[in-house]
C-alpha positions as CSV (number, residue, x, y, z in Angstrom):
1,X,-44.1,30.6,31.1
2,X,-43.8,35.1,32.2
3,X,-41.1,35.5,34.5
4,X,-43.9,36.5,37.1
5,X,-44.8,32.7,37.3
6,X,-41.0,31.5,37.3
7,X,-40.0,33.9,39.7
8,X,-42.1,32.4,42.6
9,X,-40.6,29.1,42.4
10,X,-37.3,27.7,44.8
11,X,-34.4,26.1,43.4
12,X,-34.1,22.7,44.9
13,X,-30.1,20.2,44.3
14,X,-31.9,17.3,43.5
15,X,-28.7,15.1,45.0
16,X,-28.9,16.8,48.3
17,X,-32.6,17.8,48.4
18,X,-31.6,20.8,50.2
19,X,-32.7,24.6,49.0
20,X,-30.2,26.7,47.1
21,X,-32.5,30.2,47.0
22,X,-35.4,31.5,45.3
23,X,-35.5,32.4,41.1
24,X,-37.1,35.8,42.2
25,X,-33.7,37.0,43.8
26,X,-31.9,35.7,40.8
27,X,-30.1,37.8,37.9
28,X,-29.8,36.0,34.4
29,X,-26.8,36.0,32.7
30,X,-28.0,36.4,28.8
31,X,-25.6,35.2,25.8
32,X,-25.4,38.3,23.9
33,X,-25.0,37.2,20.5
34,X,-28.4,34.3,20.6
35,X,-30.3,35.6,23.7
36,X,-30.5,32.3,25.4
37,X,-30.2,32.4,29.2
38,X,-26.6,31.3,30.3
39,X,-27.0,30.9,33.9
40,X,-29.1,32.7,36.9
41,X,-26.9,34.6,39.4
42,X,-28.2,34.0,43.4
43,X,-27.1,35.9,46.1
44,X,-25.8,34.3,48.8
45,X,-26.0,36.1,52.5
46,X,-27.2,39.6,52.8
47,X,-25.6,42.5,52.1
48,X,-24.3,44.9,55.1
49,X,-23.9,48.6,54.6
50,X,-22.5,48.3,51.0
51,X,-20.4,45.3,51.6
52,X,-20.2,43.1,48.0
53,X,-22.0,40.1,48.4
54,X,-20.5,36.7,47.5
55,X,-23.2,34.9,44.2
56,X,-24.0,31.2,43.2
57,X,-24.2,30.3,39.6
58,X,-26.3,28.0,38.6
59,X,-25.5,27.3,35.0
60,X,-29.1,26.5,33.2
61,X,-28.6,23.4,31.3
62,X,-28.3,22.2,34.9
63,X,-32.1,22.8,35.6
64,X,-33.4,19.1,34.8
65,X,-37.1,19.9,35.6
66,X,-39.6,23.0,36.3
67,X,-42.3,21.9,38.5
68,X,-45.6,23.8,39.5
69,X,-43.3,25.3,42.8
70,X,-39.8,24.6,42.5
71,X,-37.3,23.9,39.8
72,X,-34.9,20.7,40.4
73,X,-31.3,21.3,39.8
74,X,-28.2,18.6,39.5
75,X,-25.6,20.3,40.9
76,X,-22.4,18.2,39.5
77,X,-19.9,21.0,38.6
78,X,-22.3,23.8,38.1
79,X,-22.0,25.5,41.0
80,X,-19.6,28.2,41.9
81,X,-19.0,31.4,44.3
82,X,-17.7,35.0,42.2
């Protein structure tokens, strides 16, 4: 799958069915040394004249399907504001 295709779809916590953010406004986090994707980076809020915005990680081996417009997520413990 391009990232163009991922990119449109909306992360969805499958326990709470609500809507974490879209994988468009996410950065990855990349393991250096084998290049596998770690965990995507959301921003949560908006970001007022400069002002550091708080981010969601979603660590990936969380994501338990990638449907034609969203991707399912079980949130458990993998969740957590920087």
């Amino acid at each position: 799958m391009r990232w163009s295709e991922f990119a449109e779809k909306e992360l969805i916590d499958v326990g709470g069915g609500e809507r974490i953010g879209s994988v468009g406004q996410a950065d990855l986090l990349i393991d250096p040394e084998t290049g596998e994707i770690r965990s995507m980076l959301l921003p949560v809020g908006s970001s007022w004249f400069g002002k550091r915005q708080e981010v969601r990680e979603v660590i990936w081996s969380h994501i338990k399907k990638i449907g034609p417009e969203m991707v399912i997520v079980e949130r458990g413990n993998g969740f957590f504001y920087k």
